[in-house]
C-alpha positions as YAML, in Angstrom:
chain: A
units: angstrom
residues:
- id: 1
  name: UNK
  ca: [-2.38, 15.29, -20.31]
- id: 2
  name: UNK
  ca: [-3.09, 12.92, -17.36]
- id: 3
  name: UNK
  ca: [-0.20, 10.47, -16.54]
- id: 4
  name: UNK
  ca: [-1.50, 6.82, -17.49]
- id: 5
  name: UNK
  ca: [-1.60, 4.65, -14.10]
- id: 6
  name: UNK
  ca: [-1.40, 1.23, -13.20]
- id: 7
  name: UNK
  ca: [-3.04, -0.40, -9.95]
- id: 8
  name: UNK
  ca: [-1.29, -3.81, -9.27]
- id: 9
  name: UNK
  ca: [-3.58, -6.13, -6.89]
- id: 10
  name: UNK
  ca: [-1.66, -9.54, -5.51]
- id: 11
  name: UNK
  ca: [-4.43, -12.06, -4.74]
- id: 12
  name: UNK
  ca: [-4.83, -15.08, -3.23]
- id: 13
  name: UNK
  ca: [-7.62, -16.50, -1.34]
- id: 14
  name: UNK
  ca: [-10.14, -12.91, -1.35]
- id: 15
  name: UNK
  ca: [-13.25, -14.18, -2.57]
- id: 16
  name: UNK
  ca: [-14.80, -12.30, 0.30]
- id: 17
  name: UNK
  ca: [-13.25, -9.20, -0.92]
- id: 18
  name: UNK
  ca: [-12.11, -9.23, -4.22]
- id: 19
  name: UNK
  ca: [-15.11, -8.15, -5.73]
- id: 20
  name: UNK
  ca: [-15.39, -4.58, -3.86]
- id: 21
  name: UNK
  ca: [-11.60, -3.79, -5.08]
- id: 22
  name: UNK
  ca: [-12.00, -4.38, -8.68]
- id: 23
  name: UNK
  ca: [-15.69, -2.79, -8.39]
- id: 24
  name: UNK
  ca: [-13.72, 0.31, -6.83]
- id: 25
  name: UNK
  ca: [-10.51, 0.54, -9.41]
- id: 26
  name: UNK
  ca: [-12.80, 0.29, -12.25]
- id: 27
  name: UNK
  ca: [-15.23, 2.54, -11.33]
- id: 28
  name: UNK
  ca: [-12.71, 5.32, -11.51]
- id: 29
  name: UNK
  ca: [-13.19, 5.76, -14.72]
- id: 30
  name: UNK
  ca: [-10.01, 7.06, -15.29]
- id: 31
  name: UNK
  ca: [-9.07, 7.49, -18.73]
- id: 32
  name: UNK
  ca: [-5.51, 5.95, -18.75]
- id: 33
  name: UNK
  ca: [-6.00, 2.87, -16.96]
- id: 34
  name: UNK
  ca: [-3.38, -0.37, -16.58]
- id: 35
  name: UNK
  ca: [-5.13, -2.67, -14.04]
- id: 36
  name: UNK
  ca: [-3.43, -6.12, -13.48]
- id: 37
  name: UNK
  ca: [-4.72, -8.24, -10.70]
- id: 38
  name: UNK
  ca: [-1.90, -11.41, -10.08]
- id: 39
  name: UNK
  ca: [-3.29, -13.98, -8.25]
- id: 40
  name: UNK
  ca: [-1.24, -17.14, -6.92]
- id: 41
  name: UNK
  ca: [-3.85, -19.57, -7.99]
- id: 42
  name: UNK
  ca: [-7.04, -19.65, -5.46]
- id: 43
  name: UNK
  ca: [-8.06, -22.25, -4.22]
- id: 44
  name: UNK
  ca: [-11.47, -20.27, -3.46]
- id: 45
  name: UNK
  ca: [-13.98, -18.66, -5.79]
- id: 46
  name: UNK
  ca: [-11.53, -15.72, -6.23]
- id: 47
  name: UNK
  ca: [-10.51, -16.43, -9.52]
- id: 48
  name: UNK
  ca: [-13.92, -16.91, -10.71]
- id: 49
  name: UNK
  ca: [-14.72, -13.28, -9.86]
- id: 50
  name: UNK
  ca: [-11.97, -11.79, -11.35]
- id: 51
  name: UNK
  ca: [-12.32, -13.70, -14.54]
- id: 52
  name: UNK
  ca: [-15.61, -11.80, -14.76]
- id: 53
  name: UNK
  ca: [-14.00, -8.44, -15.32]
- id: 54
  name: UNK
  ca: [-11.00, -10.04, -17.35]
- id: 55
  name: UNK
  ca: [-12.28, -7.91, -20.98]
- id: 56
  name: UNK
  ca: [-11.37, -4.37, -18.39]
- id: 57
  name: UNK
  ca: [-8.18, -5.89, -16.80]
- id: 58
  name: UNK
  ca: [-4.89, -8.15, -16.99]
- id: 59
  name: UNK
  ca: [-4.96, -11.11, -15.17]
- id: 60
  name: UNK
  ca: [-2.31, -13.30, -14.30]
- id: 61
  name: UNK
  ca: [-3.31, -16.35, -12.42]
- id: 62
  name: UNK
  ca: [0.02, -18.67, -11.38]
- id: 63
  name: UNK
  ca: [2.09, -20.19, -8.48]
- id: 64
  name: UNK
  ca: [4.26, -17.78, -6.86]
- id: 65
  name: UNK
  ca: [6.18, -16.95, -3.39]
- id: 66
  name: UNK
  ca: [3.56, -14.85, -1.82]
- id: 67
  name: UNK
  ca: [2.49, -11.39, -1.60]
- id: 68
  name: UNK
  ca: [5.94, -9.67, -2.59]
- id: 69
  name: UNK
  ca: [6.93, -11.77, -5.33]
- id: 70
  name: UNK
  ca: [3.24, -11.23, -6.98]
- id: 71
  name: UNK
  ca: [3.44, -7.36, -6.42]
- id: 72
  name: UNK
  ca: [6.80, -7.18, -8.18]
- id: 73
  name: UNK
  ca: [5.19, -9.60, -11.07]
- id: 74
  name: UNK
  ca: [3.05, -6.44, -11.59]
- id: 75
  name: UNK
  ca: [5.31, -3.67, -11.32]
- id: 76
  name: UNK
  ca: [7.54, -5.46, -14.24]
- id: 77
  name: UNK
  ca: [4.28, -5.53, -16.31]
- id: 78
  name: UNK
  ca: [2.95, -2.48, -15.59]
- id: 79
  name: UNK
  ca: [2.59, 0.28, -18.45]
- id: 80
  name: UNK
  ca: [1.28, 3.25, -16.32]
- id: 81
  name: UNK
  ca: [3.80, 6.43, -15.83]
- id: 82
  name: UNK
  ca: [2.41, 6.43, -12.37]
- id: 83
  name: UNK
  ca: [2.12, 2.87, -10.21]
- id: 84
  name: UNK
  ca: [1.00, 1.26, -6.90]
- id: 85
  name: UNK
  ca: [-0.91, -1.77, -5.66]
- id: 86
  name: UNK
  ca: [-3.67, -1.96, -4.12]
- id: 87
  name: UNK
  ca: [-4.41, -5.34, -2.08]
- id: 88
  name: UNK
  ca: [-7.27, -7.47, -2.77]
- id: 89
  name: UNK
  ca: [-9.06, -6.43, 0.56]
- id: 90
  name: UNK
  ca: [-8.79, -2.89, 0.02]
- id: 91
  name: UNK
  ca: [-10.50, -0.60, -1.86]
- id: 92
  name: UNK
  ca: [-10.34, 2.84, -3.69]
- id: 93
  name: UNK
  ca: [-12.72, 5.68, -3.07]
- id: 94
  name: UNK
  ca: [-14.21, 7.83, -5.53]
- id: 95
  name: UNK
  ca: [-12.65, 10.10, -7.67]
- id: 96
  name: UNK
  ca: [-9.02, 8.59, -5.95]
- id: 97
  name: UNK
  ca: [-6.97, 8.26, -9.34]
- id: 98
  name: UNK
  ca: [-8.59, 11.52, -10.84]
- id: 99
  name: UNK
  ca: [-7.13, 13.22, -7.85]
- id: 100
  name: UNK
  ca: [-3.85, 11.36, -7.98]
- id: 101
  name: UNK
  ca: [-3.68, 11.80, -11.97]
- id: 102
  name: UNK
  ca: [-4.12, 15.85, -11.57]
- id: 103
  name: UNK
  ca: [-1.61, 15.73, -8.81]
- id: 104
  name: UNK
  ca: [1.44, 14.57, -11.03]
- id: 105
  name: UNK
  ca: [0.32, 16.28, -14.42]
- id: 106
  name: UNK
  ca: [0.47, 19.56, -12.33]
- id: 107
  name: UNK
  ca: [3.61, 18.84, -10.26]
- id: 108
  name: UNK
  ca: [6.24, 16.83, -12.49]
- id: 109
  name: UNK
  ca: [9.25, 16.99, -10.15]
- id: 110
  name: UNK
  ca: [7.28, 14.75, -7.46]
- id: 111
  name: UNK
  ca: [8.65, 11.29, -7.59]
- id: 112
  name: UNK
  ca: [5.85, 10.08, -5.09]
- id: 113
  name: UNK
  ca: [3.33, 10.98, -3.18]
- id: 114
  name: UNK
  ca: [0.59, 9.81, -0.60]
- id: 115
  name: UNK
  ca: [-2.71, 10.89, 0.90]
- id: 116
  name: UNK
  ca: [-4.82, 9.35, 3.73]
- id: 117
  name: UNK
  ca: [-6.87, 6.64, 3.92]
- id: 118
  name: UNK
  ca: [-10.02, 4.92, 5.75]
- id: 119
  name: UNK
  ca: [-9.63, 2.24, 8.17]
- id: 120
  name: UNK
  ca: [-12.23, -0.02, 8.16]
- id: 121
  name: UNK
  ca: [-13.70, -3.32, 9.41]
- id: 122
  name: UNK
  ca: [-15.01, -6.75, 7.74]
- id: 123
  name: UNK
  ca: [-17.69, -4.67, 6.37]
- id: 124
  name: UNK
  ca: [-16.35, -1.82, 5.21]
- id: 125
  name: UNK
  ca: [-17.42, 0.46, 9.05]
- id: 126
  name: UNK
  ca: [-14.73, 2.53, 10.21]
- id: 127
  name: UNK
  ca: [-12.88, 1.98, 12.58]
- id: 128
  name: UNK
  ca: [-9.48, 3.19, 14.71]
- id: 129
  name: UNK
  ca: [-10.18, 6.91, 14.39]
- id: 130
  name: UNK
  ca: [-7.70, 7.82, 16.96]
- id: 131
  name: UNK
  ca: [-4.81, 5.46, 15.17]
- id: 132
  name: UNK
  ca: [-6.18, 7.52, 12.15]
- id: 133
  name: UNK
  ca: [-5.48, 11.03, 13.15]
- id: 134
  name: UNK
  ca: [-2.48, 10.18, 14.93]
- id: 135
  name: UNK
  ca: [-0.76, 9.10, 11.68]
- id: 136
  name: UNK
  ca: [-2.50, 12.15, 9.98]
- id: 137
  name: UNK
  ca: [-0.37, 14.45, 12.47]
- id: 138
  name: UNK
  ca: [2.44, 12.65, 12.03]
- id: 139
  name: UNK
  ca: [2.75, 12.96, 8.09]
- id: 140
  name: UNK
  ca: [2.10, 17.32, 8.99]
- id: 141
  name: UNK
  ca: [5.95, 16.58, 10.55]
- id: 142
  name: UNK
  ca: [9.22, 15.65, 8.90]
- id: 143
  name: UNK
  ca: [10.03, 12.25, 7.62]
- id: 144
  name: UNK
  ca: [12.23, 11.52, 10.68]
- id: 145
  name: UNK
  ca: [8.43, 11.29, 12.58]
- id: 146
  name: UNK
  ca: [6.17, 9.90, 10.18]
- id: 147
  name: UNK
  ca: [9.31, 7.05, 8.59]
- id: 148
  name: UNK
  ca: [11.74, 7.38, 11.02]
- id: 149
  name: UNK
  ca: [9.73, 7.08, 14.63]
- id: 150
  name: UNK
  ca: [7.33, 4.99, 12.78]
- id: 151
  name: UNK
  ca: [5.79, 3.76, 9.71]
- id: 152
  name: UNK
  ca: [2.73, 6.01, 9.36]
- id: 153
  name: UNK
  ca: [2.43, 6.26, 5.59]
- id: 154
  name: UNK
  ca: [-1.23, 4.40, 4.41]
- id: 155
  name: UNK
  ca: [0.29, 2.39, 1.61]
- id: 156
  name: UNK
  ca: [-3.18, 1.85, -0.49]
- id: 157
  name: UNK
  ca: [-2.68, 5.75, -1.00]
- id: 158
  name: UNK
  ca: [0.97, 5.48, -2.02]
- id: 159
  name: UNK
  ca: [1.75, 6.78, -5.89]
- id: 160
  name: UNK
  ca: [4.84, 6.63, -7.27]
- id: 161
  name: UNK
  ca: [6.40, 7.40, -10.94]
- id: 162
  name: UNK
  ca: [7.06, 3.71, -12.83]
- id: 163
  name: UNK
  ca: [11.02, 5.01, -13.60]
- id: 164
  name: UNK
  ca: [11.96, 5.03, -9.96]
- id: 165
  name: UNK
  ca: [12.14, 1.28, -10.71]
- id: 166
  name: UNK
  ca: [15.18, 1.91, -13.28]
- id: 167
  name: UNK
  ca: [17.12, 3.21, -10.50]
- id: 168
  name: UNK
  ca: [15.86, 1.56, -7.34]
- id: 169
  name: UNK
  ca: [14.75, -1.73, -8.33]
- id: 170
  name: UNK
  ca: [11.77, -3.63, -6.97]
- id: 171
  name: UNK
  ca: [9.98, -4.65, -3.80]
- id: 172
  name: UNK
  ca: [12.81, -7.04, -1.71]
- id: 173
  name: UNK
  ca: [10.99, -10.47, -1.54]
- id: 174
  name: UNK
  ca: [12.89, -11.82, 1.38]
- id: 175
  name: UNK
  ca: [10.65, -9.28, 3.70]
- id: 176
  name: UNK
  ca: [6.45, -10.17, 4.16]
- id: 177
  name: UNK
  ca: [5.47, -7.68, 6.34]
- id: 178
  name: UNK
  ca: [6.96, -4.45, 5.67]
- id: 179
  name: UNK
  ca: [8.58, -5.04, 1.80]
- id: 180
  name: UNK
  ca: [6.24, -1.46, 1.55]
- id: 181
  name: UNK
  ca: [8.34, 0.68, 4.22]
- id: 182
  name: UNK
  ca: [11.47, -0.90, 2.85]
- id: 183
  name: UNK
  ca: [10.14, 0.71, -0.68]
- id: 184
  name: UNK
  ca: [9.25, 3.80, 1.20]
- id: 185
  name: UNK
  ca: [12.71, 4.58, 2.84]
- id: 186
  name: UNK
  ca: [14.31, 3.83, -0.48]
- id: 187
  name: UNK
  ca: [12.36, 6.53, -2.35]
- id: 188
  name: UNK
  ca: [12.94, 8.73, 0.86]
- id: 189
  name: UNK
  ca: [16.56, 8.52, -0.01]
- id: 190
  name: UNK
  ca: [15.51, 10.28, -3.44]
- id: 191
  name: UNK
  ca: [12.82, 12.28, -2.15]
- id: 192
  name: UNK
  ca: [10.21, 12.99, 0.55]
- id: 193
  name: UNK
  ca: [6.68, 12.38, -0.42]
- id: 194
  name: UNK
  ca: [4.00, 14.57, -1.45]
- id: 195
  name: UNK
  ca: [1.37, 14.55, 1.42]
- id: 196
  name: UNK
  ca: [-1.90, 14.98, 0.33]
- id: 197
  name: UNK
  ca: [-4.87, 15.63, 3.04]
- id: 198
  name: UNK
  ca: [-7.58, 13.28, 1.02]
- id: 199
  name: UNK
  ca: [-8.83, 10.17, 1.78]
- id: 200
  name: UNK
  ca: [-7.95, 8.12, -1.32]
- id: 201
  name: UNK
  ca: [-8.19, 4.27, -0.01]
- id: 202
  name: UNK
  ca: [-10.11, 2.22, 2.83]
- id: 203
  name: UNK
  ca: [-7.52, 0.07, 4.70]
- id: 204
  name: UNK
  ca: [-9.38, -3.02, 5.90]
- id: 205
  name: UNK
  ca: [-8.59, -4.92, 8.69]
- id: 206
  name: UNK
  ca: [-9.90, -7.92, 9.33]
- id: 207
  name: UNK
  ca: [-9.51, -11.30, 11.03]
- id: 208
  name: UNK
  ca: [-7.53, -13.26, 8.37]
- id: 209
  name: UNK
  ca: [-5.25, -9.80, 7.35]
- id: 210
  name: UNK
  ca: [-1.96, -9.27, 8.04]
- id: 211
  name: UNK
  ca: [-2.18, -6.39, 9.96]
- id: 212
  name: UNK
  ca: [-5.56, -7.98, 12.46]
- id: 213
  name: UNK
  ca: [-3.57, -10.79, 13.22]
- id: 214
  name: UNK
  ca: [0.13, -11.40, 13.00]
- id: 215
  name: UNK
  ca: [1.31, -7.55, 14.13]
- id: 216
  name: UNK
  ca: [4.14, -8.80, 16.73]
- id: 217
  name: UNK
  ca: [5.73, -10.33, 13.77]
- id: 218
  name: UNK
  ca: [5.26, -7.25, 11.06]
- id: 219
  name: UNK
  ca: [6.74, -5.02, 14.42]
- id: 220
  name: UNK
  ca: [9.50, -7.38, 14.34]
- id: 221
  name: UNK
  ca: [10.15, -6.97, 11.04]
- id: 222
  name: UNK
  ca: [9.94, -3.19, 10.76]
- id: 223
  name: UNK
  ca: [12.39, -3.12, 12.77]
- id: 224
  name: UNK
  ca: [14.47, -4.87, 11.07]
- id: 225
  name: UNK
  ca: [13.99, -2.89, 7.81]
- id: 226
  name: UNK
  ca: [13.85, 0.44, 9.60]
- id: 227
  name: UNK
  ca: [17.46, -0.29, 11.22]
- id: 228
  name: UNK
  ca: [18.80, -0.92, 7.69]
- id: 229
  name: UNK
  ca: [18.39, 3.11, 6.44]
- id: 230
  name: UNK
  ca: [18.18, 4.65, 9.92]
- id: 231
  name: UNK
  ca: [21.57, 4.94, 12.21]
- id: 232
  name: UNK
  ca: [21.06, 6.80, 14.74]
- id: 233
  name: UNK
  ca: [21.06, 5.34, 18.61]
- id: 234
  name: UNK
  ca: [18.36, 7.68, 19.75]
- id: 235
  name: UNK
  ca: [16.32, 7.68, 17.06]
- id: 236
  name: UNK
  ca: [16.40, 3.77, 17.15]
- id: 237
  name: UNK
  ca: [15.55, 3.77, 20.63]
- id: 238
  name: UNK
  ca: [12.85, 5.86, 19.60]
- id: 239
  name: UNK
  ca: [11.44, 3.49, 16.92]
- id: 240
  name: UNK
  ca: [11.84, 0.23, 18.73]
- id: 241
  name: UNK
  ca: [10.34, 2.30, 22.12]
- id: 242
  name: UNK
  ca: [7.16, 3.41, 20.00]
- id: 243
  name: UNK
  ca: [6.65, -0.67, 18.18]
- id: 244
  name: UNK
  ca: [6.35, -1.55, 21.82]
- id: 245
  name: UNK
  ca: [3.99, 1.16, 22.94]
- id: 246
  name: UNK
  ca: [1.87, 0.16, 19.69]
- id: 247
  name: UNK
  ca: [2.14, -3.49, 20.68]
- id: 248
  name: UNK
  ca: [0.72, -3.10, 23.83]
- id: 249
  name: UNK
  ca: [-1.72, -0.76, 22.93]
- id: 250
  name: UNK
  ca: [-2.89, -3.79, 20.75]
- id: 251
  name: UNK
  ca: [-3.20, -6.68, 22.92]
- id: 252
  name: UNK
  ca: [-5.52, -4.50, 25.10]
- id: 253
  name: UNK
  ca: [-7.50, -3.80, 22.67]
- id: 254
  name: UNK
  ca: [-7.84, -7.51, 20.89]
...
């Protein structure tokens, strides 16, 4: 039987967006569905979108202390064998949980796995195809390249089985940028993860994200996490050498 699943989507402020992730989680049609989307009060018309598709999902709608703290409010919810989040500017593609579901009913010793995803502009147009297939080759090496040297795991298409919480807890809300590679290197210390080749997610980038505009910041703070699980001088030197490198690479771009 397929493992039941639940998607987790913080929100807050995604009217813009919101729509095209619920659209794409429900539209799965998967068969063993938990969808909760927990959104810290909106001050925009996000909450009147969601509260169109509240008879086909869980919402909770109150205060809390940001993106982490709203994940984990999901994750102590959540009914699914199998969990994740997916953020409210990102979006599934088709056929992403079917895939995911079959993955774990036919392989029950995998704790977690992940698969590739999309990036993509404002408007849903790909972009960063060389960023793309550079983290592809990295995940076809060993975890010291693709979580050690960096952080090249596409967390919309990261899976995980609910009971890893018994033993490893939740999300740590003291971190905003990288509380997802902090999660990652503590289920590394259980397992590595499943790689799967498939585009499962569309990673979207955009002026007000995260990720478009407050990188130096998230770089500062993967470092930070990274040095708590990783030792080593040289491989240090290697992860703090390649944040720069990425940095850079950035501001020429922007």
């Amino acid at each position: 039987m397929l493992p039941s699943i639940s998607v987790i989507t913080p929100s807050y402020n995604q009217a813009d967006f919101i729509r095209q992730t619920i659209e794409s989680v429900l539209t799965q049609a998967y068969p063993r569905l938990d969808y909760l989307v927990v959104d810290g009060l909106s001050t925009d018309r996000t909450l009147a979108i969601v509260r169109e598709y509240e008879d086909r999902l869980t919402l909770l709608a109150e205060r809390d202390n940001g993106q982490t703290d709203a994940i984990n409010k999901g994750l102590r919810r959540a009914t699914g064998d199998i969990v994740c989040w997916l953020n409210s500017d990102d979006y599934f593609l088709p056929n992403a949980l079917t895939t995911v579901g079959r993955f774990f009913e036919e392989n029950p010793d995998v704790l977690w796995l992940t698969g590739d995803c999309l990036i993509v502009d404002q408007v849903g147009q790909p972009i960063q195809q060389p960023v793309r297939r550079y983290k592809q080759l990295l995940r076809s090496l060993s975890p010291a390249a693709y979580l050690g040297m960096t952080n090249a795991i596409c967390q919309p298409s990261t899976f995980w089985r609910r009971d890893a919480h018994t033993k490893l807890g939740f999300l740590t809300e003291s971190l905003h940028y990288t509380m997802d590679y902090d999660w990652w290197l503590r289920l590394l210390q259980r397992q590595p993860p499943a790689i799967l080749p498939e585009a499962l997610t569309a990673f979207r980038i955009h002026a007000d994200s995260k990720g478009g505009n407050q990188y130096e910041r998230q770089f500062e703070e993967d470092y930070q996490t990274f040095c708590r699980y990783w030792t080593g001088a040289p491989i240090r030197w290697l992860h703090r050498a390649h944040n720069r490198a990425i940095t850079a690479v950035y501001k020429l771009v922007k």
